[in-house]
N, C-alpha and C positions, 0 to 999 in steps of 0.2 A: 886774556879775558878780563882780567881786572882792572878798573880803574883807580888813578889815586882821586882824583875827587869824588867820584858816585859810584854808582856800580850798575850806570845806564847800561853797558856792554854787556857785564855780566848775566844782568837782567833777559835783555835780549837775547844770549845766545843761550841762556838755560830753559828760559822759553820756546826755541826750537827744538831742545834735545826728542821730544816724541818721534822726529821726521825721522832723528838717526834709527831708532829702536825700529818702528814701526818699517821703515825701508831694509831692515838688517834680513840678511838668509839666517842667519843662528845666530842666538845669543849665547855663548858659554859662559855659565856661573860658575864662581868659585864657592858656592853653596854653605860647605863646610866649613868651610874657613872662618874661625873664631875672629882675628883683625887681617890688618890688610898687609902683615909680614908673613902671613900661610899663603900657602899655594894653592894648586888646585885635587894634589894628590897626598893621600891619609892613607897612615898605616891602619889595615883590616883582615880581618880572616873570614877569607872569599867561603868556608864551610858555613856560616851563619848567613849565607845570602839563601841554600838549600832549606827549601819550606819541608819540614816533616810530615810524614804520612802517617796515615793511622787507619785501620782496618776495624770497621763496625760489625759486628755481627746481628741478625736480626734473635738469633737463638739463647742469646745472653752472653758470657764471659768470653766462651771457648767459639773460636772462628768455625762456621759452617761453609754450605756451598751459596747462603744468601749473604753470605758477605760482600761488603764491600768497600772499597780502599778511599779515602777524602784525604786532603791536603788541612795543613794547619794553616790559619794565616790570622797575622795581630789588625785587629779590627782598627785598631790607632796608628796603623804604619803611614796612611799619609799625614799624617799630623805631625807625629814624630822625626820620620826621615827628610820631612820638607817645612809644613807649614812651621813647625821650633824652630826650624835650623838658623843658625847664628846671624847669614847675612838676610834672611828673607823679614827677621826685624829691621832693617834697617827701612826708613820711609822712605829713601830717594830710589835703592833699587824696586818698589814696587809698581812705579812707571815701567820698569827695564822689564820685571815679569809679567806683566801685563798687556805690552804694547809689541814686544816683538813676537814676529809669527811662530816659532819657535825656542825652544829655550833648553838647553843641558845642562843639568844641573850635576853638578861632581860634589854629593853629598859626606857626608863623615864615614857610610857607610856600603853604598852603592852610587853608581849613576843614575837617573831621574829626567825622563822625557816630556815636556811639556806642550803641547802646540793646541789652536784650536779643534781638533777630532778628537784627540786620545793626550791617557796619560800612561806611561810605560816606565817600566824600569831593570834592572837586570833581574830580580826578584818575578817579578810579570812584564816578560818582555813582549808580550803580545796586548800588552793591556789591564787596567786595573779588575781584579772580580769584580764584581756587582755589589757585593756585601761591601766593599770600600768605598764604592761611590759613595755611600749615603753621605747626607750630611750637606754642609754649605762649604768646605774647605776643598772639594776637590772641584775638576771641570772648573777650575778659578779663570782660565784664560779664551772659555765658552761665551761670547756676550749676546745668543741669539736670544732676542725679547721674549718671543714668543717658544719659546722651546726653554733656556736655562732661565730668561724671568718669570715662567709660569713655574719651574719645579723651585725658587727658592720662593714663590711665592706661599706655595702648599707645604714648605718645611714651617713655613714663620704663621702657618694656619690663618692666614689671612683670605679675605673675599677674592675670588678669583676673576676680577675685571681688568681684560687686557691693557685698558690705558695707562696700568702702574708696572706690570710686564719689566719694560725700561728700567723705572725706576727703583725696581725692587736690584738691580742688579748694581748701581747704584750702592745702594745702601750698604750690602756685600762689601764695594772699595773703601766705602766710610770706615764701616767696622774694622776691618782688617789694616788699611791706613794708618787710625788712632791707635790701633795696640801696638806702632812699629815707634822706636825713637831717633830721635833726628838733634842733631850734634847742635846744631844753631836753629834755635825754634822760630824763629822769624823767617827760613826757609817753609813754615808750615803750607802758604799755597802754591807757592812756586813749584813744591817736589811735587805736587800735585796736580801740577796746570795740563801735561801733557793728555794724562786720564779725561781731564774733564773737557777737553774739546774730542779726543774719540767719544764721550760720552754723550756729547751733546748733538753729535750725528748721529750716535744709535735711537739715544731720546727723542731729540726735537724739539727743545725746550732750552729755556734763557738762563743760565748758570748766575747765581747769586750767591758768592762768598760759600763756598761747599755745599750749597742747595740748591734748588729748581726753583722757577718760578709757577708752576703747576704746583696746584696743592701745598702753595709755601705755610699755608697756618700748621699743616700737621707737621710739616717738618722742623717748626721752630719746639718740637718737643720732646728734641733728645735731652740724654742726661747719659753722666760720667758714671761709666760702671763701677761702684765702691771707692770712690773719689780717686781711686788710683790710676797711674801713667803703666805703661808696660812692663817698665824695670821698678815696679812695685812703691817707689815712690810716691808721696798723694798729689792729686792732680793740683797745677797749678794757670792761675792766667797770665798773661805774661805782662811782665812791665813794661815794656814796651808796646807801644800798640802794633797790631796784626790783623786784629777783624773787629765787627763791632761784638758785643757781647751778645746776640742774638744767636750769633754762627758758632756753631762747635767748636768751628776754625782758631775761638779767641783763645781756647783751652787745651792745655795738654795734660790728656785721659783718654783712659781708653772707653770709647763712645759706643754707645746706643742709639742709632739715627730714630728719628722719630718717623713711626708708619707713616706710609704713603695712602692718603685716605681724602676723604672728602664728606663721610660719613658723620654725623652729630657734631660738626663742627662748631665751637662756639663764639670764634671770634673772626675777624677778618682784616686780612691786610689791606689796607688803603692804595699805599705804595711805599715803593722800598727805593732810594739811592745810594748806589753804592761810587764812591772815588777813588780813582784806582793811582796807581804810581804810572804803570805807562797805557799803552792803547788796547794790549792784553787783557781781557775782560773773566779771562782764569787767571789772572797773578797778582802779585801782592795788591794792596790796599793801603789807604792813608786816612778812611774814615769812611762810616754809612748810617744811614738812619731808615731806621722802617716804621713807620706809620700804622698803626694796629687796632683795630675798633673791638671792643667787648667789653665786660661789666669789672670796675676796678670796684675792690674791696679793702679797706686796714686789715694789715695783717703785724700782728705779734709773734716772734720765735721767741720763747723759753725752755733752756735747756732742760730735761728730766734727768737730776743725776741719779738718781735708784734705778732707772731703765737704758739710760744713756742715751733718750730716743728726745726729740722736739717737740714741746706741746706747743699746738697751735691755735693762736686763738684771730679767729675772723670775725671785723666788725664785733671784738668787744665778747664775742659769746664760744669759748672753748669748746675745739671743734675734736669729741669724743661722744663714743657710745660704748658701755660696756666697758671693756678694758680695750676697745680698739680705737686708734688716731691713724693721723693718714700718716705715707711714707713722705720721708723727705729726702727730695735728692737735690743737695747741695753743689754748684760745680765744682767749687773747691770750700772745702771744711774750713769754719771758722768754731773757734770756741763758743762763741756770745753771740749775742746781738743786742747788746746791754744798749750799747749806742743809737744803733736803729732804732731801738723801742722808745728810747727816750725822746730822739728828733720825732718818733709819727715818722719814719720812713719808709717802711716796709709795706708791699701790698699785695696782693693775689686778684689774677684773673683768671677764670674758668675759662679752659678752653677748649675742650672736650669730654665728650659722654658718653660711656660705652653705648655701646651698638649689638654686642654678643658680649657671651658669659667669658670670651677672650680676650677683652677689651676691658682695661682701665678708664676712670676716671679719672683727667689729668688739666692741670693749671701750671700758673706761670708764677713765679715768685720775683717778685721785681723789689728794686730802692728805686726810688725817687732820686735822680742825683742835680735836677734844675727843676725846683715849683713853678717857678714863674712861668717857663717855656713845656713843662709838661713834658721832660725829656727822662726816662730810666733807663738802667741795665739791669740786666735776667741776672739773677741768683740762682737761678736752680727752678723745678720744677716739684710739684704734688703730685702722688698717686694715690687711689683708693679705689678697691671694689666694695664697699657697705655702703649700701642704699642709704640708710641711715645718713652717715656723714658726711653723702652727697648731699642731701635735703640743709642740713646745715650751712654745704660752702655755697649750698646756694639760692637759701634766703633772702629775700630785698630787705635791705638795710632804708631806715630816713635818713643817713647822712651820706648815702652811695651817689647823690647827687652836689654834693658840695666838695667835691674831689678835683685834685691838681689833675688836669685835662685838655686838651685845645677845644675841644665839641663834648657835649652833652645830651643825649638824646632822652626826655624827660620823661616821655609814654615808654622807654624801652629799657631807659638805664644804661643803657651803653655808651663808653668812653672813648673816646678818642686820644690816644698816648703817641709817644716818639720814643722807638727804643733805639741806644747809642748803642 
């Protein structure tokens, strides 16, 4: 499969791998297995597989005739015996659980049955309780829109409008994707190409570098959960290019996809191109620019070393009330921005406004990285719920018209930018 001049071959046949998974009768995992010199069989003792019973009485201590016998069972067993387990971080097997119709998993502890109806194990071999399902990690290989994208829709408390159904299930593979690690990070779309053409059947919708083209302004509004990768790590973007900095894709961290919405939206993509390396429209990339219309503003990051937190100041006027500033999520932690502030690089666009008392305030943290051509990358995102320090990020400025921009809308204040 390898070539010595390119890795067209490679490309192409790792590109296929979905057909194998998805055409497979069973997948059998070696689940438990720490690397790839274990097996698939681990020393256990089959007595801890026995859920214990325990006998309630309605009369107080001492058992009566309204007694009654319950089973124990650990509320974290799917998380523990599967969603940790050693190879299910890995990013390339998450095609393999995901795609094939079935899946056995030979965990550290027990066996673990997977397939689109049920989840089983020797512990509950007739099926998981009820009290296990809760949650978003279980029912992982369930991808009915309307059935498992309405129930992770109502976990993530969101509006219950069928047309994101889809995509909320999506969002699921994001999450769980970025907290897996993967040996050569420039595999980032490729381990992921199989998902996204099953996904784009169940969707119906045009795949852009890890996101939809439906509703692309909210989804350019994820951020790296506590700047870190899986293996704790802090997140990093790669040097080498991979995606453009818009897409999560550029970053490895564990991600927070941004709602599926359409609600108070404040900005709007124009258009987005993306260039890919082969015909593959889920596989790597070699460059993209998205074209993006809403209100750019100066922005300044100054470190707070007494709180350790960013004071921010927009257009000039430090954006605080009280003792509260907004959050800032960084994609990846730099010290300073001693530099930024002195070039005038740094900027902020508003680009969303809550809707419900569930709902953030959130923007876009850009540099400038070509004036002339009005081209930036994403730093990271703002969040805030104070009223307050909304009205601040989003006051009209006299100088929000004299801004590095392709278009200027003069009655509206809205920019026209290029994000690389």
């Amino acid at each position: 499969m390898q070539d010595k001049d390119d890795l067209s071959d490679w490309l192409n046949e790792a590109g296929q791998m979905h057909k194998v998974y998805s055409n497979a009768i069973l997948n059998i995992s070696a689940t438990g297995a720490s690397n790839s010199t274990k097996g698939l069989f681990a020393h256990r003792n089959p007595e801890t597989l026995i859920s214990p019973e325990v006998e309630l009485s309605l009369d107080g201590l001492q058992p009566s005739k309204e007694s009654t016998k319950h089973r124990l069972a650990r509320t974290a067993f799917w998380e523990t015996e599967l969603a940790q387990a050693p190879l299910i971080k890995r990013a390339w097997v998450l095609q393999e659980r995901l795609l094939a119709p079935r899946v056995l998993h030979f965990g550290q502890n027990e066996l673990i049955w997977e397939c689109c109806e049920m989840e089983a194990s020797e512990t509950y071999p007739k099926g998981l309780l009820p009290a296990l399902e809760m949650g978003t990690s279980t029912r992982f290989k369930r991808l009915d829109p309307l059935v498992d994208g309405r129930r992770l829709r109502q976990y993530g408390l969101q509006e219950m409008d069928p047309r994101f159904f889809g995509h909320e299930l999506w969002k699921r593979v994001v999450e769980n994707y970025s907290a897996c690690l993967l040996t050569n990070g420039g595999d980032k779309l490729i381990a992921l190409s199989g998902i996204a053409k099953r996904m784009s059947r169940i969707i119906g919708d045009e795949y852009v570098v890890g996101m939809w083209k439906f509703c692309l302004e909210s989804q350019l509004l994820w951020w790296v959960q506590h700047r870190r990768q899986a293996n704790h790590e802090p997140s990093v973007r790669s040097a080498k290019y991979r995606a453009p900095s818009f897409s999560w894709a550029s970053v490895d961290g564990c991600i927070s996809p941004g709602d599926f919405t359409d609600k108070c939206i404040l900005i709007e993509v124009v258009d987005v191109k993306v260039d890919y390396v082969t015909d593959d429209v889920t596989g790597p990339v070699k460059g993209g620019l998205l074209r993006l219309k809403g209100t750019l503003k100066k922005l300044k990051l100054e470190r707070d070393m007494d709180t350790v937190t960013w004071i921010t100041i927009v257009n000039g006027v430090e954006v605080r009330w009280e003792n509260s500033r907004p959050a800032i999520f960084l994609d990846v932690d730099q010290a300073d921005f001693e530099e930024q502030n002195q070039r005038e690089s740094l900027y902020f666009m508003p680009a969303r406004a809550p809707f419900d008392r569930y709902q953030f305030f959130m923007g876009l943290i850009l540099e400038s990285v070509r004036e002339e051509s009005a081209r930036f990358r994403r730093l990271g995102v703002l969040m805030t719920s104070k009223q307050m320090l909304m009205q601040i990020l989003l006051d009209p400025h006299d100088d929000e018209n004299d801004l590095p921009c392709k278009e200027c809308d003069e009655r509206t204040r809205r920019h026209t930018i290029a994000l690389i």
